[in-house]
Phi, psi and omega in degrees: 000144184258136193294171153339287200319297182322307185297323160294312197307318165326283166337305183289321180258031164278273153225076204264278190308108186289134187310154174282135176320125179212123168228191185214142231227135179258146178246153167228116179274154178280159172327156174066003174224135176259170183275353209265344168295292192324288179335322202280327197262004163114009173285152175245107167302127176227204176203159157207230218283351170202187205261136208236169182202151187240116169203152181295183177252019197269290169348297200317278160350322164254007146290311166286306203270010158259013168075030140281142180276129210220116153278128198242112147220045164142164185257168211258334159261156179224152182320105165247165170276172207267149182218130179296130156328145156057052182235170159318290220248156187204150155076024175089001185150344178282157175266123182314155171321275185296347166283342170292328193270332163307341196260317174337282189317303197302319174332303203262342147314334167283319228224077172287338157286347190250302185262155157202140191247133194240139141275083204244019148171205181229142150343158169304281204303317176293000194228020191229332186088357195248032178094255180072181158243179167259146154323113203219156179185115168285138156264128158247138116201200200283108181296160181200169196275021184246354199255159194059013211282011189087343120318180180251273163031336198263172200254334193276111163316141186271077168259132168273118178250104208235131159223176162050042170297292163296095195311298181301358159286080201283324181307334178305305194264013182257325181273357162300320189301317170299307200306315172296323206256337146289326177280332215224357169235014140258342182311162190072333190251326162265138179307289189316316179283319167327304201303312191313310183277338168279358192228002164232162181255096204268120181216130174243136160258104164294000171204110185264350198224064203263329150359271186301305178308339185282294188323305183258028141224060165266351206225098191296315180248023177212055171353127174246153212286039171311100174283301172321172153266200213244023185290060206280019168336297182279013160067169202144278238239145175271155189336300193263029131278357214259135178169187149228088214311095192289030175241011166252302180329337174315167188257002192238140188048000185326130225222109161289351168290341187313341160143174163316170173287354193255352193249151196315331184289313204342072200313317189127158208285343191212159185281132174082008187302009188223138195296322180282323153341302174264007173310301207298321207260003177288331181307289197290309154348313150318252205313331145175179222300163146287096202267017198242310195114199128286166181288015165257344197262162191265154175287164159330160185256001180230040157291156184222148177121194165158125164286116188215132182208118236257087179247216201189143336251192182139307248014076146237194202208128168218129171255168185303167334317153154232003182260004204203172164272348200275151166334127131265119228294009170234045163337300158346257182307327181298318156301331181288318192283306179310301187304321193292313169287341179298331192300312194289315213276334221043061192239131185287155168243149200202166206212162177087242183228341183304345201247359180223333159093016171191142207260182181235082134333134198033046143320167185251312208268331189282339180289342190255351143332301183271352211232306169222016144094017175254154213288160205194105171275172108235120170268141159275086225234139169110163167277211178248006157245186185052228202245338192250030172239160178096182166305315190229065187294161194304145184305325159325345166250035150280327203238294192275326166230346194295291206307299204299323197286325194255347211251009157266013177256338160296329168305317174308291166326288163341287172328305201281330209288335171299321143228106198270344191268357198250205189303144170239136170326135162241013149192145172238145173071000000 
């Protein structure tokens, strides 16, 4: 365990080192090298319209001379007005860890009738003794006395909105942030959302990673691109490598090959190694029951809920398996569901490796798929250019394309959650 001292010092020097010029580079590989070799070599790999690199331009350059073909499609910071540390707000308007936590409170302090704000663990660093945070996740709908209780149990199908998992993915948690703040200001005045809320249990996590989010808006107008939580247990690794990809982390498929402590991938020394891994999946363990089985048998045809957990970027919509090529036994529908939101989003739907060029071992949505059978996304949300492409696109496109793009499909998602293996809503908003 690392003392305090140590651990501010991490932090602080984290981000102390003003970030390095980083664009993005779309790749074409020569025969015989994979993304998954890259991932291996310590590159950090994403995908948008074909498999993507986040790199300096010193990367680029020993990436071309192992014979990638490298395309620039764009750089990765943009022109903001200037923000002050320690503010609510960072980066032109996303919200810092405690402004999430500010919004959290007020939400369900206006509106008790509408919200209950749940603690459901702590941050690496708060379970360290060293400040951190809580895990934090709500419930809305119109309350009555059996709902929102912690349980499978309840009479309302359950849709989950899971984000910013991934710290540097700002656009996730900022549409969590619309998303609470659309529901809890129309009930009683939109129909749809009224009916919605009186017959769901809507629960969100706005931060799945509050850790990692203090690290990238530690540099208010240059983000550092903290993919991890802040777990510098296994020693190493310089400061802004050192963590653990909790979308790696999971109890289900969990692939100790998946890389090193330095590397973006880095599952954690054991499957479930992480206080937040295990906030999310002690929330969903709860909320519900197993309709599945083993992992060849398909869930129930009368399972209820659906899951969505929100990263950046590609605009896909990718469903189980993400730890394999193989079927998953309920593909069909799970496809089916999906398209119905690609339809909203215009975002493709995919399954495997197809839609990113690399699979996700020990994942959240395939653990809660595999585990209790409920339809289970990620979404991929912006492109891979321009000023609305990347990790940190300008906050204006939050209001011109994310908020429009995403919120008839969360709408949806909701809709659906009564039966997602069944009859499906045909038009939402």
């Amino acid at each position: 365990m690392c003392s305090l001292a140590l651990v501010l010092v991490s932090l602080t020097s984290v981000s102390a080192a003003a970030p390095p010029d980083l664009s993005y580079y779309s790749m074409r590989l020569p025969t015989g090298l994979t993304v998954a070799d890259l991932i291996k070599d310590g590159y950090d790999v994403t995908h948008g319209t074909r498999p993507t690199v986040v790199a300096t331009q010193a990367e680029a350059d020993r990436l071309r001379a192992r014979g990638v073909v490298l395309g620039k499609t764009g750089d990765v910071y943009h022109p903001v007005p200037r923000s002050e540390p320690g503010g609510a707000t960072y980066y032109g308007g996303y919200h810092t860890a405690a402004g999430h936590e500010q919004h959290d409170a007020a939400v369900a302090a206006a509106h008790p009738d509408l919200v209950k704000l749940y603690d459901i663990g702590d941050s690496w660093l708060k379970a360290q003794g060293q400040g951190g945070h809580d895990i934090q996740a709500l419930c809305i709908t119109k309350l009555a006395a059996s709902d929102c209780a912690l349980n499978s149990t309840g009479k309302k199908p359950k849709f989950v909105l899971h984000t910013q998992i991934h710290a540097r993915e700002l656009v996730t948690g900022e549409t969590a942030y619309q998303w609470i703040d659309l529901l809890v200001s129309s009930y009683g005045t939109d129909p749809e959302i009224t009916q919605l809320m009186d017959t769901r249990e809507l629960w969100v996590v706005p931060m799945a990673n509050p850790d990692g989010v203090d690290v990238v808006a530690s540099n208010p107008d240059r983000p550092i691109l903290q993919r991890k939580n802040v777990d510098d247990s296994a020693g190493g690794c310089p400061a802004s490598d050192a963590g653990v990809d909790l979308n790696r982390n999971s109890s289900f498929q969990w692939n100790v090959n998946e890389g090193g402590p330095c590397d973006e991938t880095y599952p954690g020394a054991k499957a479930l190694s992480e206080p937040e891994t295990m906030a999310i999946q002690g929330l969903l363990d709860k909320l519900f029951a197993d309709t599945k089985g083993d992992i060849d048998d398909p869930a129930a045809a009368s399972t209820t809920g659906v899951f969505l957990t929100l990263h950046s970027f590609g605009n896909d919509i990718l469903a189980p398996w993400g730890y394999t090529n193989n079927d998953a036994p309920n593909k069909a529908a799970l496809v089916a569901l999906g398209k119905k939101m690609g339809a909203l989003t215009g975002y493709p739907v995919s399954t495997g490796d197809g839609g990113v060029g690399y699979f996700a071992p020990g994942a959240t949505d395939d653990w809660l798929y595999g585990t209790r059978g409920v339809p289970s996304y990620t979404f991929e949300i912006g492109p891979d250019g321009g000023s609305c492409g990347g990790f940190l696109p300008a906050y204006s496109c939050m209001t011109s394309m994310f908020w429009p793009t995403l919120k008839p499909a969360l709408l949806y998602a909701a809709q659906a959650a009564a039966t997602p293996y069944g009859k499906l809503p045909i038009t939402v908003g």
